[in-house]
C-alpha positions as CSV (number, residue, x, y, z in Angstrom):
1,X,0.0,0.0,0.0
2,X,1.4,3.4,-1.0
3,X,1.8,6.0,1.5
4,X,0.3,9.6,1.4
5,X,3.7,11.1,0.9
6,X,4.0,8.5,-2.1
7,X,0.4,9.2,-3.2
8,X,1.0,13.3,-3.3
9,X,4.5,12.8,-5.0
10,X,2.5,10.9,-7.3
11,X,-0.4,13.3,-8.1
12,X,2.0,16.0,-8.8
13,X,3.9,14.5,-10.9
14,X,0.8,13.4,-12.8
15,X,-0.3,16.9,-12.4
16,X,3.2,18.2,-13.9
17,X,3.2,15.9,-16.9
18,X,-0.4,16.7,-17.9
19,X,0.4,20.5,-17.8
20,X,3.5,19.9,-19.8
21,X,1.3,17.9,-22.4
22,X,-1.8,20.5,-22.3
23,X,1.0,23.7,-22.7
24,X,2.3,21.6,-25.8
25,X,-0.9,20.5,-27.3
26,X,-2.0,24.6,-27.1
27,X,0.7,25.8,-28.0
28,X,0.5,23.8,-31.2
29,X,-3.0,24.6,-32.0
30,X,-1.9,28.3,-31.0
31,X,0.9,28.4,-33.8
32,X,-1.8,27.0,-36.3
33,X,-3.9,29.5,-35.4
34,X,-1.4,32.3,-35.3
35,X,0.2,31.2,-38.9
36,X,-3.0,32.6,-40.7
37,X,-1.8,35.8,-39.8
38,X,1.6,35.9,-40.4
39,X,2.2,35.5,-36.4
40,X,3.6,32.7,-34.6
41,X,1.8,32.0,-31.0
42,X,4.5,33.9,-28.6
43,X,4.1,37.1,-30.8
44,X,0.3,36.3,-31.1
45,X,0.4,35.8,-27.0
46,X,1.9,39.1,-26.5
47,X,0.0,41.1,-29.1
48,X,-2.9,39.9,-27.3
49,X,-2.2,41.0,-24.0
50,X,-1.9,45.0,-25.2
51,X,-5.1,44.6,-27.1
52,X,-6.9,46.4,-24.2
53,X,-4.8,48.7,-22.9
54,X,-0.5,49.1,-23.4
55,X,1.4,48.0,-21.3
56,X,4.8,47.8,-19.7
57,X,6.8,44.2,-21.0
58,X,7.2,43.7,-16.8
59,X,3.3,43.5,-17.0
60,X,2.7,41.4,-19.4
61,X,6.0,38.9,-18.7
62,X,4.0,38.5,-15.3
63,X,1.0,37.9,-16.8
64,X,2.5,34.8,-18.8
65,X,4.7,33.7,-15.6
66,X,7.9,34.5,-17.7
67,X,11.1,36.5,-18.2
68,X,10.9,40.0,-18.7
69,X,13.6,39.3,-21.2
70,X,11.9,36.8,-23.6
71,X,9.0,39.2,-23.7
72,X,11.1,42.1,-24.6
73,X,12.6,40.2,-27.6
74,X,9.2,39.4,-29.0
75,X,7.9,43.1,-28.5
76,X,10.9,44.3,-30.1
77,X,10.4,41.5,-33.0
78,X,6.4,42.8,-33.2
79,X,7.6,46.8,-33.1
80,X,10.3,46.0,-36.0
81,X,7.3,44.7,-38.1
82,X,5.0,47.4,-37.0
83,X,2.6,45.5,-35.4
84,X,3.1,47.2,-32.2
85,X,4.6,50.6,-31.2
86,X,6.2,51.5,-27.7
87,X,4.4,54.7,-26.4
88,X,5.3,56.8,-23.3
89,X,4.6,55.8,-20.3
90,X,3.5,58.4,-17.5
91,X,4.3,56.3,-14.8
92,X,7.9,55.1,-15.5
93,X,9.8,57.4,-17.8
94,X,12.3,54.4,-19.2
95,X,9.5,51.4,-19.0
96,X,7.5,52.1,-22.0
97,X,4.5,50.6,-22.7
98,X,3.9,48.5,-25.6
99,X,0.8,48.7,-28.2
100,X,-0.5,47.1,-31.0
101,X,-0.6,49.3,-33.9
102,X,-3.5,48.9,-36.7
103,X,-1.8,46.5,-38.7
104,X,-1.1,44.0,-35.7
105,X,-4.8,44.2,-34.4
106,X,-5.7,44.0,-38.4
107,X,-3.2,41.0,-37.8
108,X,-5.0,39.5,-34.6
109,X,-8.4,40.1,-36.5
110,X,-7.4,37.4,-39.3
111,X,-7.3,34.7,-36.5
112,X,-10.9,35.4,-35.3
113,X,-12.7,33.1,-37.3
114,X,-10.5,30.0,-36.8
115,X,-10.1,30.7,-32.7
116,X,-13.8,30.8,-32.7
117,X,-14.3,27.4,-34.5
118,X,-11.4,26.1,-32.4
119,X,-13.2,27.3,-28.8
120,X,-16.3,25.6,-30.3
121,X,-15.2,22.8,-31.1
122,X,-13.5,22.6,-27.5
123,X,-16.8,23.5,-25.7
124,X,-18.7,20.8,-27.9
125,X,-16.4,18.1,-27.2
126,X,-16.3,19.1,-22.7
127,X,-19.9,20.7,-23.2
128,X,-19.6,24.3,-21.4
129,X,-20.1,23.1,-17.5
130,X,-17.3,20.9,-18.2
131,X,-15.8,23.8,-19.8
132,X,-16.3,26.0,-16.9
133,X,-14.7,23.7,-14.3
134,X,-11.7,23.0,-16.3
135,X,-10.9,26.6,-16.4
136,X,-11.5,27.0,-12.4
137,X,-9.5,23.9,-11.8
138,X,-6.5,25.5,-14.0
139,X,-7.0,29.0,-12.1
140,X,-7.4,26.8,-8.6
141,X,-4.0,25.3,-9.2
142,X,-2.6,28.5,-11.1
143,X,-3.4,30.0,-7.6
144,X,-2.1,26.9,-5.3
145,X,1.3,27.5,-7.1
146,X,1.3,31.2,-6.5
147,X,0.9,30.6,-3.0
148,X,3.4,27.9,-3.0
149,X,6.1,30.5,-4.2
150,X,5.4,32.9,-2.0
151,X,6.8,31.0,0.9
């Protein structure tokens, strides 16, 4: 008979490897998605997070749980193509805050139609209650983890 500490080792690492799998399986349908308009899914990621308001790289490499650094290379990759601009930014003089210009929420536009058939599709196949929990039980552990590193 396995012992708790045995039993929790095991549920986090089957935790851990499902999360690796799930992050691989989006992130392929995400660079699918993303190649319709020119984008691949770590420029469409960031592009996505100014949509609603600009925003300093720091903010959005904590959104994503990343480096400041990789985010900076994209934005500078998405500025260089004009899909986004860096504006000022009244609250930090030398942290600028990063936009998407027309042509990169043009860009974003093009992948409208497929993420909608893709979301659909998902819903269908977990129907929406299903759906709905997965999403809680990914912001419940999203939130465990938090906590975890705060200690």
């Amino acid at each position: 008979m396995a012992s708790t500490a045995d039993r929790h080792s095991e549920l986090f690492t089957g935790t851990a490897l499902t999360v690796f799998r799930l992050n691989g399986q989006l992130l392929s349908v995400a660079e699918e998605l993303a190649r319709s308009a020119g984008l691949t899914a770590a420029r469409w990621q960031v592009l996505g997070a100014v949509t609603d308001e600009p925003l300093p790289v720091s903010a959005v490499a904590r959104r994503f749980g990343t480096t400041r650094q990789s985010v900076q290379r994209i934005a500078d990759l998405l500025v260089e193509r004009r899909l986004a601009e860096y504006r000022p930014n009244p609250a930090h003089s030398r942290a600028k805050l990063l936009a998407p210009t027309e042509e990169g929420l043009e860009a974003l536009r093009r992948i409208d139609p497929d993420h909608g058939r893709v979301a659909d599709a998902l819903v269908a196949e977990l129907g929406e209650d299903g759906a709905e929990r997965a999403l809680e039980s990914l912001h419940r552990l999203s939130r465990a983890l938090d906590r975890l590193g705060e200690g």
